[in-house]
C-alpha distance (Angstrom), angle and dihedral (degrees) to the residues before:
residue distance angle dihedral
X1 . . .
X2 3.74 . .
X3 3.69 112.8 .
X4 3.94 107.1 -110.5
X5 4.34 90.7 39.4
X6 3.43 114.4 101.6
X7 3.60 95.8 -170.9
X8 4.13 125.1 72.5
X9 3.78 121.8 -135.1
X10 3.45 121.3 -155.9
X11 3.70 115.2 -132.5
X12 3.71 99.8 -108.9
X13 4.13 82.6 65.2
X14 3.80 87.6 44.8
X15 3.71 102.8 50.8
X16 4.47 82.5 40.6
X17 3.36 84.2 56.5
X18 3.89 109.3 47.7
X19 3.97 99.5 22.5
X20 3.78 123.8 93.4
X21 3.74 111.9 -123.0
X22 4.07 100.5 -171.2
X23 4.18 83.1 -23.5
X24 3.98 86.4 -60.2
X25 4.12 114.7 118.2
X26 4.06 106.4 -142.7
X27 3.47 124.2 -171.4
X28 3.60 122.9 -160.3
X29 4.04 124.2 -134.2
X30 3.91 129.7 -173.6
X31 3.71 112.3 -136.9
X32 4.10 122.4 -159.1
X33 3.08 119.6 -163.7
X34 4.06 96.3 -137.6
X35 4.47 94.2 -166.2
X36 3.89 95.5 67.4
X37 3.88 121.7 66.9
X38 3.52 100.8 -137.2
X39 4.42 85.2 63.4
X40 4.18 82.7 -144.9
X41 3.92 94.3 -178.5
X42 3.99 132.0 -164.5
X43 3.60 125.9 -131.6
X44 3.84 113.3 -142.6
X45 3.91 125.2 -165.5
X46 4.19 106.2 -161.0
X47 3.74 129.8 163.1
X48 3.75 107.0 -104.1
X49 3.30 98.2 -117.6
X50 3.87 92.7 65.2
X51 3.94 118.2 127.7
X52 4.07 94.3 -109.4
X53 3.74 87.0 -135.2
X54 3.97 88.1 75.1
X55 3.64 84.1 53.6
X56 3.58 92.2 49.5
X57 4.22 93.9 46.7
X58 3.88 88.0 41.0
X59 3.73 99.1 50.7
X60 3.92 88.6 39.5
X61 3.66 90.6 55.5
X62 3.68 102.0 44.9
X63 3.77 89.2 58.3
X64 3.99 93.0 40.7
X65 3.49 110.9 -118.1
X66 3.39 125.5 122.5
X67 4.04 111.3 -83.1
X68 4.40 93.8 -150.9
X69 3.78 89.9 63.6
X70 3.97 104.6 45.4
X71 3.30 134.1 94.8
X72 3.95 133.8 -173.1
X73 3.38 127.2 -139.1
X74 4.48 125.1 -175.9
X75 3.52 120.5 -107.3
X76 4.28 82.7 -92.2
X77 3.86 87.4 64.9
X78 3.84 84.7 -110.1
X79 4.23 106.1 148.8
X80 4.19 112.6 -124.3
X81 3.53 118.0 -126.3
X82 4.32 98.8 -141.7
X83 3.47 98.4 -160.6
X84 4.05 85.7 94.9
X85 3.62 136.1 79.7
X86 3.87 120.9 -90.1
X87 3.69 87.0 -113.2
X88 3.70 95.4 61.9
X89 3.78 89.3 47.5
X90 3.39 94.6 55.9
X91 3.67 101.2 44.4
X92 4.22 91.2 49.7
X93 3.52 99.2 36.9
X94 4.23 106.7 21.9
X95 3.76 125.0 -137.9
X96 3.56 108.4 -55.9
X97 3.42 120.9 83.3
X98 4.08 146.3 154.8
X99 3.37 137.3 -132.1
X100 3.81 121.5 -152.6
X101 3.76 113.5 -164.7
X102 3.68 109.9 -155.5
X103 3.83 142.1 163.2
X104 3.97 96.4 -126.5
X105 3.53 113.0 20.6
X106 4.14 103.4 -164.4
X107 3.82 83.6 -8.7
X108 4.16 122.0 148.8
């Protein structure tokens, strides 16, 4: 653990993060899907330099919910601005995530 991160990475994130796969650095994020009570989650493998808003429509799709009206939050409960790359995300917020599916996100 590097000295000023608060968060641990396992090594499987470590190794997605620095290695070259076909000269393309991944990393890897787990997605929960917060609205169901089982919390089944997805685990997604993107090149970092991925808009995270592709991440957001993929996971958001996979689980079936409409991808316009979720938002995702880190582990903290802290809300993910997606107009950054994947790589970003995971290096301020870590791996885990959730989405919340809703019908008015920040609606009145």
């Amino acid at each position: 653990q590097h000295p000023r991160c608060s968060r641990r990475h396992t090594p499987v994130q470590i190794n997605n993060k620095m290695s070259k796969a076909a000269g393309v650095q991944k990393v890897t994020f787990k997605i929960v899907l917060t609205s169901d009570p089982k919390l089944p989650f997805k685990v997604l493998n993107v090149p970092e330099s991925t808009n995270f808003t592709n991440v957001v429509r993929f996971a958001a799709e996979e689980f079936k919910v409409p991808h316009e009206t979720s938002a995702i939050i880190s582990n903290d409960g802290v809300g993910i601005n997606t107009s950054q790359s994947a790589g970003n995300v995971f290096l301020k917020h870590g791996s885990e995530l959730r989405l919340i599916p809703r019908d008015r996100v920040g609606g009145c």
